[in-house]
C-alpha positions as CSV (number, residue, x, y, z in Angstrom):
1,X,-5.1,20.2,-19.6
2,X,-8.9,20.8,-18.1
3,X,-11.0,18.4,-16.3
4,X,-13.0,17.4,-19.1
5,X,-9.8,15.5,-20.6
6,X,-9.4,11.2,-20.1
7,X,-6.3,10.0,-19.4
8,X,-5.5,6.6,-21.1
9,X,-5.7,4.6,-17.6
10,X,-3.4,0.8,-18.2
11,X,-0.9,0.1,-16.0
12,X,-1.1,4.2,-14.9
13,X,-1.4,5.4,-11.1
14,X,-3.0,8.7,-10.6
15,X,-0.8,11.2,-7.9
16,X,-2.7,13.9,-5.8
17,X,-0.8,16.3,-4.8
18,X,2.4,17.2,-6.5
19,X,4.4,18.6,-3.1
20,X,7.3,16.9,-1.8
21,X,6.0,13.5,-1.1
22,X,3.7,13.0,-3.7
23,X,6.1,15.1,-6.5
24,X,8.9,11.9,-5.2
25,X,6.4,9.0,-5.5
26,X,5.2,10.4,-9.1
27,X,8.3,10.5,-10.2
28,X,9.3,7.1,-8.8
29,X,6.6,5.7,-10.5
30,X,7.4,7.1,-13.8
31,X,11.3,5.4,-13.1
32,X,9.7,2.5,-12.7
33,X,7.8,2.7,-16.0
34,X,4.4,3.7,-15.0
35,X,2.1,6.4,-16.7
36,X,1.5,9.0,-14.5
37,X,-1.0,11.3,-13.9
38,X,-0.9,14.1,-11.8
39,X,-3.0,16.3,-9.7
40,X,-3.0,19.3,-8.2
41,X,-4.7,22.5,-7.1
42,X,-1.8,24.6,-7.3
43,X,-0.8,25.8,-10.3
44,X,3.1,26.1,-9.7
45,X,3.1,22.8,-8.9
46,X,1.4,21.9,-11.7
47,X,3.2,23.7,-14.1
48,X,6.3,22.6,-12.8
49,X,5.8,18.8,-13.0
50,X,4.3,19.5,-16.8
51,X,7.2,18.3,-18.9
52,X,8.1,15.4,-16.0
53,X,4.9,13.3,-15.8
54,X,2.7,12.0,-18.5
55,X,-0.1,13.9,-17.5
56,X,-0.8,17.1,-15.3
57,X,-4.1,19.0,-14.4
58,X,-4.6,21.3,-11.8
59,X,-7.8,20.2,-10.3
60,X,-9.9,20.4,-7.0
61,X,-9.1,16.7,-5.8
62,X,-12.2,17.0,-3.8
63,X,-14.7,17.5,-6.7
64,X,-15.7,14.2,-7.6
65,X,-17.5,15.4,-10.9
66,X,-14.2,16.8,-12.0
67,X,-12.1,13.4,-11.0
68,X,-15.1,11.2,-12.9
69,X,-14.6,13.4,-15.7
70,X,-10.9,12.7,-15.7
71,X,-11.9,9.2,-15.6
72,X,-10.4,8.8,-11.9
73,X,-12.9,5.5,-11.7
74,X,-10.5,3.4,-14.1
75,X,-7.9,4.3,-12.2
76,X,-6.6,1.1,-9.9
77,X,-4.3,2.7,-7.7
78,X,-4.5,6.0,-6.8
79,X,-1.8,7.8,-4.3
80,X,-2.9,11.0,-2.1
81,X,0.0,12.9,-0.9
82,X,-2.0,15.7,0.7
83,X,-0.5,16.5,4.0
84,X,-0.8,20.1,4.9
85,X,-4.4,20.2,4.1
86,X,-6.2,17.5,6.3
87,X,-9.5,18.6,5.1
88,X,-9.0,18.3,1.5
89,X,-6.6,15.3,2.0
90,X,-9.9,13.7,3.6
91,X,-12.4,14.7,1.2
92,X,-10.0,13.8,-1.9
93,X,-9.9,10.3,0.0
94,X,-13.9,10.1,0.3
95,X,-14.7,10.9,-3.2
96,X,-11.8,8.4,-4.2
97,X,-13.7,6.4,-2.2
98,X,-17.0,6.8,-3.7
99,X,-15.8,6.5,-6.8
100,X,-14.7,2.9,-6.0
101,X,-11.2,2.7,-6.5
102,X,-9.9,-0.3,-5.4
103,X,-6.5,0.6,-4.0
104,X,-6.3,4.1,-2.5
105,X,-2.9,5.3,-1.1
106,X,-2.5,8.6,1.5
107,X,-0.1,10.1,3.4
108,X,-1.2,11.1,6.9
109,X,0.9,13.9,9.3
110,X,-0.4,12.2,12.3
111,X,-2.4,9.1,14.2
112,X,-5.4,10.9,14.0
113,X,-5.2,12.1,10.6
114,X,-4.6,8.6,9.8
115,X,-7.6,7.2,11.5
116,X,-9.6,9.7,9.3
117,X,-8.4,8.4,6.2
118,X,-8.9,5.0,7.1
119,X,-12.3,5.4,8.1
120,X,-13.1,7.1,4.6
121,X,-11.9,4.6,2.1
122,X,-7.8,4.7,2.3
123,X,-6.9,1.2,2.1
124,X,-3.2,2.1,2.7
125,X,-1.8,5.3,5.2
126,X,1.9,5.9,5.1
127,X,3.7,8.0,7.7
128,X,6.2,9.2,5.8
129,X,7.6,11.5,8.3
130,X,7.2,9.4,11.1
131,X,8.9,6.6,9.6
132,X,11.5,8.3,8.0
133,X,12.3,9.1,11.8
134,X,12.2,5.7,13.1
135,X,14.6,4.6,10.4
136,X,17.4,7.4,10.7
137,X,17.0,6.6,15.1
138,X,17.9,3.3,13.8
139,X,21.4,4.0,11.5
140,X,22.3,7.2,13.9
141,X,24.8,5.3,15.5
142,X,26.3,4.0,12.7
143,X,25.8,-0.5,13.6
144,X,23.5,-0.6,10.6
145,X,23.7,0.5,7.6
146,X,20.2,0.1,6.3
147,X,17.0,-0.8,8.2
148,X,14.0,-2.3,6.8
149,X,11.2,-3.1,9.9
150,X,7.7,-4.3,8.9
151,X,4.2,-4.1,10.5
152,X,4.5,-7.6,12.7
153,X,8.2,-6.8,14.5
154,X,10.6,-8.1,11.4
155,X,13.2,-6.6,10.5
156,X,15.6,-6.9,7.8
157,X,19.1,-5.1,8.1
158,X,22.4,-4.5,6.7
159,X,25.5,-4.6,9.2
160,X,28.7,-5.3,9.2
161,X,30.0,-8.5,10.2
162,X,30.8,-8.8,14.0
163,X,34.6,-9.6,14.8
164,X,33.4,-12.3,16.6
165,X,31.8,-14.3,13.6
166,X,35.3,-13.3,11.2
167,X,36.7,-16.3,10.2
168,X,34.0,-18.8,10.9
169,X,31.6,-20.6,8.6
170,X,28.1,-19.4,8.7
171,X,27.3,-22.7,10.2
172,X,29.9,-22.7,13.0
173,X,28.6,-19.5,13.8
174,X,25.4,-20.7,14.3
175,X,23.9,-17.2,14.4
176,X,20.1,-18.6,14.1
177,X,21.1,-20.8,17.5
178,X,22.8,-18.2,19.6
179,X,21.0,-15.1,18.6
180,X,18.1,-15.7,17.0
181,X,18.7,-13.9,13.3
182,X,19.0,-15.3,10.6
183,X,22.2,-14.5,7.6
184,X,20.3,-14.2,4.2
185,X,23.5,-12.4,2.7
186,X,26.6,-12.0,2.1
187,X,27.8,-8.4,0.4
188,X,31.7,-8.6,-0.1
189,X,34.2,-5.5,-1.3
190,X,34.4,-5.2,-4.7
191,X,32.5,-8.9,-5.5
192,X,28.7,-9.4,-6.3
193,X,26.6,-9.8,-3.6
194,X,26.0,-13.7,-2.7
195,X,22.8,-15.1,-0.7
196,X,24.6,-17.1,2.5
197,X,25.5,-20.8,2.4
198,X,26.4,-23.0,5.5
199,X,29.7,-23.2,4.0
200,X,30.3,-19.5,4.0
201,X,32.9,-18.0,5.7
202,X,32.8,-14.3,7.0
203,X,35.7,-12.3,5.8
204,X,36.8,-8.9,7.3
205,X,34.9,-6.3,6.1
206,X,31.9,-8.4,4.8
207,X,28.7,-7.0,5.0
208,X,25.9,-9.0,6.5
209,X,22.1,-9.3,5.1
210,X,20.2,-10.4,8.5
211,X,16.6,-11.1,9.3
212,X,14.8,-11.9,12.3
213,X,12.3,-9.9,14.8
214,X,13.2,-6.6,15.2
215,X,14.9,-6.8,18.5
216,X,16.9,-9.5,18.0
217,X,18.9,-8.1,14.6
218,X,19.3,-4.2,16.8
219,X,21.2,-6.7,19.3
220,X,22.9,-8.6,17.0
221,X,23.9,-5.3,14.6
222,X,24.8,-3.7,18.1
223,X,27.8,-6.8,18.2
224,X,29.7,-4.9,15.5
């Protein structure tokens, strides 16, 4: 497909660079019932992600002729996954930016890198690597199972019950009270998962959906 093609915009999200991260987030997307169109310099990537996306072209994401001619500006969202290249990540960002789309996406390898981007139109930067880090440091030792934290210090985890609260109702064990989380779910062997009553009562083996600031759910996962 050349540069001179338009892609029939919608509900689509336009993906630059095809490499590990952005090859994972286009083809979420395209679960998730989005058109996708992807971009890329390299044309083994682009040749492999042909008969997956809706659309391919190997293009130089920095050349903002080429991306108005692909009609980049009717784009809303746009996702850079760049990473090994800082400089082109950072000029493909700029003449995203100068194109005026309205909600630009990019990965950044580092704090500085990140700064970069933000300073040149990325209204979003994702650490994927970093995070990904923070999140396995987390579920290493096995007292959650999943761990969700967000920019202001909440967290949302999934843990198992602690022995201590087996056999009492969610209000007698007045988790909110004594450490400071709150018990949004209950997830129970081999039954449908169930958002948590007062009346609830923790069963060996449940598994608990908790929410609170981010040090008070590691101390209360660490009970288990």
């Amino acid at each position: 497909m050349s540069a001179k093609t338009k892609i029939p915009q919608g509900d689509s999200v336009a993906v630059v660079g095809l490499g590990r991260f952005g090859g994972a987030v286009a083809e979420s997307l395209l679960t998730l019932g989005h058109e996708v169109l992807g971009l890329d310099e390299n044309p083994l990537l682009v040749q492999k992600w042909a008969d997956r996306l809706t659309h391919v072209v190997q293009v130089d994401s920095s050349n903002i002729d080429a991306l108005r001619q692909l009609g980049l500006p009717e784009f809303r969202h746009v996702v850079v996954g760049i990473g090994s290249n800082i400089e082109a990540s950072v000029l493909t960002v700029l003449a995203l930016s100068e194109l005026h789309i309205p909600d630009i996406w990019a990965k950044a390898v580092n704090a500085n890198h990140g700064r970069i981007l933000e300073r040149t139109g990325a209204h979003h930067v994702v650490y994927p690597e970093a995070a990904m880090g923070e999140r396995v440091a987390h579920l290493v030792t096995g007292k959650m199972i999943d761990f969700i934290e967000f920019d202001d210090g909440f967290a949302i985890v999934k843990t198992r019950a602690p022995r201590q609260l087996v056999g009492l109702t969610l209000a007698d064990s007045a988790a909110r009270t004594k450490h400071g989380v709150t018990i949004v779910g209950v997830k129970r062997l081999r039954e449908d998962f169930t958002y948590a009553r007062p009346e609830t009562v923790v069963e060996p083996g449940d598994i608990l959906i908790v929410a609170g600031a981010t040090r008070l759910v590691e101390a209360f996962a660490a009970l288990t």
